[in-house]
Wavefront OBJ file of the C-alpha trace (Angstrom):
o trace
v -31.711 -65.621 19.373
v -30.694 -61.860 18.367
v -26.885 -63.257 18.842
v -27.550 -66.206 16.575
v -29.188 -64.310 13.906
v -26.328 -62.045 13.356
v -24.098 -64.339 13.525
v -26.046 -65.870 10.575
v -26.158 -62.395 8.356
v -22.156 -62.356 9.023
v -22.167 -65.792 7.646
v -24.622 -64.746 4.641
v -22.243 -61.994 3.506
v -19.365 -64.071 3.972
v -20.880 -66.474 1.374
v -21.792 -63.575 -1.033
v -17.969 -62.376 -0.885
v -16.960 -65.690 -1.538
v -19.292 -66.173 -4.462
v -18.162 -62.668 -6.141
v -14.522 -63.381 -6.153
v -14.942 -66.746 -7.492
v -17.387 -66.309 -9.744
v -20.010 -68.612 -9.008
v -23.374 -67.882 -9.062
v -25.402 -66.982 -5.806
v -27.700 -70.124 -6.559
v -24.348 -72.462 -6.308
v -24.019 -74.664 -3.470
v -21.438 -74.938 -1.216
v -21.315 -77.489 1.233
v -20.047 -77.338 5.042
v -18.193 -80.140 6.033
v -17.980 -78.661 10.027
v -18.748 -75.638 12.136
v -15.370 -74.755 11.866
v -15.480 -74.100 8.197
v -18.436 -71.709 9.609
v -15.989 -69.803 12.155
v -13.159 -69.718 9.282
v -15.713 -67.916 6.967
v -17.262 -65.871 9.916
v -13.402 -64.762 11.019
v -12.440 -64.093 7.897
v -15.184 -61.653 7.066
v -14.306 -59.707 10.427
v -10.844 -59.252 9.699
v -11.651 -57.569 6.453
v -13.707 -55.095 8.374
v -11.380 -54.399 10.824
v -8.693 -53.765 8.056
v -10.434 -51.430 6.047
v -11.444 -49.424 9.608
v -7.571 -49.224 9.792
v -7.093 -48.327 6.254
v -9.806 -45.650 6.880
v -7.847 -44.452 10.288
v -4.547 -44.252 8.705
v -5.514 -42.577 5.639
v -7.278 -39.639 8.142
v -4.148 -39.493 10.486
v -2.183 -38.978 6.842
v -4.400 -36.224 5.646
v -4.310 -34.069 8.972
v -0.323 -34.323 8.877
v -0.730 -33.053 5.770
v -3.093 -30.039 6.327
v -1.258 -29.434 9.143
v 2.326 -28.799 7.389
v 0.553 -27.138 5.088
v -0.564 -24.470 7.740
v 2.869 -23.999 9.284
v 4.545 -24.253 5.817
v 1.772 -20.681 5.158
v 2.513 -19.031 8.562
v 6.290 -19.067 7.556
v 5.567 -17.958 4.012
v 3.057 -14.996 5.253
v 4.604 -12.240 6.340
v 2.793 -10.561 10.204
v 1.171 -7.702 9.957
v 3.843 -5.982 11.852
v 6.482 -7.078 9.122
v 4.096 -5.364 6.954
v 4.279 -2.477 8.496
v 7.782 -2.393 8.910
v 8.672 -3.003 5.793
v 6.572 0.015 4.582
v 8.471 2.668 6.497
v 11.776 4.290 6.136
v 14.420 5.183 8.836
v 15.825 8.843 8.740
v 19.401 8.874 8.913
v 19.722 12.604 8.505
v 17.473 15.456 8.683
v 19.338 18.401 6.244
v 16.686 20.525 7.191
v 13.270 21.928 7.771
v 11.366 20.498 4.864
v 14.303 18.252 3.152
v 14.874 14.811 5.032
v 17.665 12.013 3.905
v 16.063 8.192 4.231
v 18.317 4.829 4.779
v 20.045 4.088 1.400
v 20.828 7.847 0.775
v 18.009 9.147 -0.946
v 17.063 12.406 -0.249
v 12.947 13.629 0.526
v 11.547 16.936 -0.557
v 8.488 17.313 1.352
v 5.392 18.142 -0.732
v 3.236 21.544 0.187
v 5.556 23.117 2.020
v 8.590 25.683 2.550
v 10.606 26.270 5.525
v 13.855 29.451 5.855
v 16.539 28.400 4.188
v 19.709 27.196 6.436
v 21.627 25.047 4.136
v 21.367 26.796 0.213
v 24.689 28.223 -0.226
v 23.255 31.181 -2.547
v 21.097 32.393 0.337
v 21.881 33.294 4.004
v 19.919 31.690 6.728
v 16.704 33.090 6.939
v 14.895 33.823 9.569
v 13.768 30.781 11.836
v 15.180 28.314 10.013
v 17.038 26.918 12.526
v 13.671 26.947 14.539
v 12.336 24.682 11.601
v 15.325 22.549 11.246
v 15.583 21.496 14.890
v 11.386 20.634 14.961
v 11.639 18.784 11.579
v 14.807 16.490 13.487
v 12.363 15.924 16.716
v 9.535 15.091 14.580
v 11.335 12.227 12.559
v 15.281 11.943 13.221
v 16.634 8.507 13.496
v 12.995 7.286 13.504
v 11.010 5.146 10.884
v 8.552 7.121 8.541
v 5.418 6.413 5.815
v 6.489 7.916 2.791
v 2.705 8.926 0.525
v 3.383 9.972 -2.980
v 0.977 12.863 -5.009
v 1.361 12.913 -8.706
v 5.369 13.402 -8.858
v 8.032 11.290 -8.728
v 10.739 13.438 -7.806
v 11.759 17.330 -8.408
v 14.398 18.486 -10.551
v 17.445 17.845 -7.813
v 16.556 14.064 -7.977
v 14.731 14.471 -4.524
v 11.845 12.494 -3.844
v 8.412 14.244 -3.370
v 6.875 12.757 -0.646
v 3.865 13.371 2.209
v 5.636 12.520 5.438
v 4.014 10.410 8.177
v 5.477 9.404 11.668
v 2.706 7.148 14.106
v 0.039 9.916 13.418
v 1.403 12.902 12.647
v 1.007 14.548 9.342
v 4.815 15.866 9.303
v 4.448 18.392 6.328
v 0.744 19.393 7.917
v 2.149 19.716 11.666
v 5.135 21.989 10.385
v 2.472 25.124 8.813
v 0.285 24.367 11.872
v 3.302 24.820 14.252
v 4.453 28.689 11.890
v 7.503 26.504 10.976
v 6.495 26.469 7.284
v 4.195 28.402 4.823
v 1.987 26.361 2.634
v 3.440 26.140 -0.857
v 1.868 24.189 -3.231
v 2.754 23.678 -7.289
v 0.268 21.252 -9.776
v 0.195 18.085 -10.329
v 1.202 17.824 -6.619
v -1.847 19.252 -4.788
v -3.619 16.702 -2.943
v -3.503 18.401 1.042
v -3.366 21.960 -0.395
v -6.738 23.469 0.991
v -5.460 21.708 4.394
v -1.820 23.197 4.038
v -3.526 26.855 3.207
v -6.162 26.509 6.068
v -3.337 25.620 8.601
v -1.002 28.544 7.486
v -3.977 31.433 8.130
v -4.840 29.814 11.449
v -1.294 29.811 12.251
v -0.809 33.798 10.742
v -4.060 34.633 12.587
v -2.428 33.314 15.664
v 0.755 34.885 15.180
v 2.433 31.190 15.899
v 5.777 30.573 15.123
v 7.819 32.451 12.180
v 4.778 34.548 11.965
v 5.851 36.265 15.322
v 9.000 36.093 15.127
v 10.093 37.292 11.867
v 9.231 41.313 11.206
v 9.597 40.297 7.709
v 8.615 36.829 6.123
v 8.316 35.339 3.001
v 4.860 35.602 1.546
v 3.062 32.126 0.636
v 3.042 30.681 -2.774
v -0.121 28.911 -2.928
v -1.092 28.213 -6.271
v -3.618 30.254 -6.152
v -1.113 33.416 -6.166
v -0.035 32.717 -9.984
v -2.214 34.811 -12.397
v -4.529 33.239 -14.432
v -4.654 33.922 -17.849
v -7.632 33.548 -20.515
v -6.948 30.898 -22.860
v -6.795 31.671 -26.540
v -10.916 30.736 -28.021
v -10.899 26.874 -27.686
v -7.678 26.095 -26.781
v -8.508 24.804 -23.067
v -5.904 22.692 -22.599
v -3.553 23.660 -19.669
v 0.451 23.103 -20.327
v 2.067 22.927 -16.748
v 5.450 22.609 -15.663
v 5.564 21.364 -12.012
v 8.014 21.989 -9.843
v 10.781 19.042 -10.973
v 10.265 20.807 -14.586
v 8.090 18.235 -16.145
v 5.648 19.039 -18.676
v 2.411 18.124 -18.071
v -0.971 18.481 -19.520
v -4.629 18.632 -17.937
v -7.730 18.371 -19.359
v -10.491 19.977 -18.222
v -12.541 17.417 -16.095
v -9.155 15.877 -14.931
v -8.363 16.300 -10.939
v -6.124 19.479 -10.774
v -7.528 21.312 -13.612
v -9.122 23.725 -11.878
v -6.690 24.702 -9.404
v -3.466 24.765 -11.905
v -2.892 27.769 -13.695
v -0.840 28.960 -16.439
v 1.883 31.139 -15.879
v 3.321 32.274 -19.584
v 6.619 33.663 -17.530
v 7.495 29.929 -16.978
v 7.287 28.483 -20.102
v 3.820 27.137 -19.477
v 1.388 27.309 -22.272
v -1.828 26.609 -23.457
v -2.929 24.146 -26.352
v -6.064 23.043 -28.404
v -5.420 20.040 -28.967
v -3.898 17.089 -26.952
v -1.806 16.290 -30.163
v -0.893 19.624 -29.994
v 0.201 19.130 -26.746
v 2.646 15.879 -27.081
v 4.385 17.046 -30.068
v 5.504 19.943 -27.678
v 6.961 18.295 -25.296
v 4.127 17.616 -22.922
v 2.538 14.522 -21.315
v -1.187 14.005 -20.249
v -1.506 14.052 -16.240
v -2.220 10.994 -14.442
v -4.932 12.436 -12.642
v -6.999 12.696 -15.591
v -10.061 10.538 -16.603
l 1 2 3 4 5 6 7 8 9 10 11 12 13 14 15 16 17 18 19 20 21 22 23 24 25 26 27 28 29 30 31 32 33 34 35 36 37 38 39 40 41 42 43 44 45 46 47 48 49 50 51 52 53 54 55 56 57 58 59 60 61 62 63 64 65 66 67 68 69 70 71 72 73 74 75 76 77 78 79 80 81 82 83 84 85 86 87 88 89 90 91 92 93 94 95 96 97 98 99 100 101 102 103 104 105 106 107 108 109 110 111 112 113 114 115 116 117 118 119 120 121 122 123 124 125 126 127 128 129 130 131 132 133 134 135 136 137 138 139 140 141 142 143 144 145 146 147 148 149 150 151 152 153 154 155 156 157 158 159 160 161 162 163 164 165 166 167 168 169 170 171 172 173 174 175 176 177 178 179 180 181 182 183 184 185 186 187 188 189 190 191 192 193 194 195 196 197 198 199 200 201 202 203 204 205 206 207 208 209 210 211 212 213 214 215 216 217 218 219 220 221 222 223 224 225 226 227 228 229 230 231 232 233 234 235 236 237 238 239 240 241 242 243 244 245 246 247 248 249 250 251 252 253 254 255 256 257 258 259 260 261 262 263 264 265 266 267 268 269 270 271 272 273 274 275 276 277 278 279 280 281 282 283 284 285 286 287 288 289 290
């Protein structure tokens, strides 16, 4: 009975169909002349629904192909994360020597907060353990791939890049003043690690490491803490620095490095009240400022 009655509602919406696309209305009669018109209806209707379940499959199967290249075509686009990191570090193809480094390409690295002896400045003779300094800087990073972190600088006067050195985990400028192969010597804008740099080099004093044993007489520190400071004229607040690749700049107070830069007169360095003042002298407002 169940069977029959279905059988029946497929035969119902057959007959609806049929009316719809021929655009009679449901109330017109249509006469069977056999069963068989019956099964030609019922058949009919069936093979309809399976072709749209089909349709339905195929159009799925489509989409997922489509998704899917679109995955792969991303994971070829992407870069890893170790491509990433690779292409964020430098090789060293030379070390010149113990705070001076030359990077693939051929541009030389000054390393920021930081002097080592001299080995290598024809005006000077080698001073006492620079070699010492050269030979740790090449085990730290020679022939090996570096992070390069820039302060405020761009470069120093020589063209030389000013640059916080980083190899795995090491701190390379930090390790040389803990190991007495450097003294901490820091100039503004660049003075992001100085209170680190000067708190390593009176451990490594205090502890007699390194140059500080070794040499009976070494080169005092040059924080810049160790330039004078000098009262600025009434109202004129404004601090005109020259860092240490000879560009002018000026801080405001309330900007970053304003309280730790002072003005050395000697230099060239100045003070202004006004920031108009300022530009039309040559000087340009640090990027560490508000």
């Amino acid at each position: 009975m169940k069977k029959k009655f279905s059988i029946f509602c497929l035969i119902l919406s057959g007959i609806i169909l049929i009316l719809t696309t021929t655009g009679c209305s449901p109330t017109t009669k249509i006469p069977f002349n056999s069963l068989e018109q019956e099964e030609q209806i019922l058949e009919s209707v069936e093979n309809q629904t399976e072709d749209t379940k089909q349709g339905n499959i195929k159009q799925e199967v489509i989409e997922q192909k489509e998704d899917l290249a679109a995955e792969i075509k991303n994971d070829e686009i992407q870069p890893t994360k170790e491509e990433k990191l690779l292409a964020s570090l430098f090789l060293v193809t030379r070390v010149i020597d113990g705070d001076t480094i030359e990077i693939e390409g051929g541009q030389k690295v000054r390393y920021i907060g930081i002097d080592t002896p001299e080995t290598v400045d024809p005006r000077k003779p080698v001073q006492c353990f620079g070699v010492e300094a050269s030979n740790r800087n090449k085990q730290l990073v020679d022939g090996k791939r570096v992070r390069l972190e820039k302060d405020i600088s761009e470069t120093d006067k020589y063209g030389r890049l000013l640059r916080y050195v980083y190899i795995d985990n090491i701190f390379v400028n930090l390790a040389l003043v803990q190991g007495g192969f450097a003294y901490s010597s820091t100039y503004p804008p660049d003075v992001k690690y100085q209170n680190q740099f000067l708190e390593a080099e009176r451990l490594a004093r205090e502890q007699k490491i390194g140059l500080w044993s070794a040499c009976p007489i070494t080169t005092p520190s040059v924080p810049v803490t160790s330039v004078p400071a000098q009262e600025p004229p009434v109202n004129c607040t404004i601090k005109g620095n020259i860092s240490s690749s000879n560009e002018k700049i000026y801080h405001l107070e309330g900007c970053d490095s304003y309280n730790v830069t002072k003005i050395d007169e000697a230099r060239g360095e100045q003070w202004f009240c006004t920031e108009a003042e300022a530009v039309a002298a040559g000087w340009r407002k640090a990027k560490n400022c508000p």
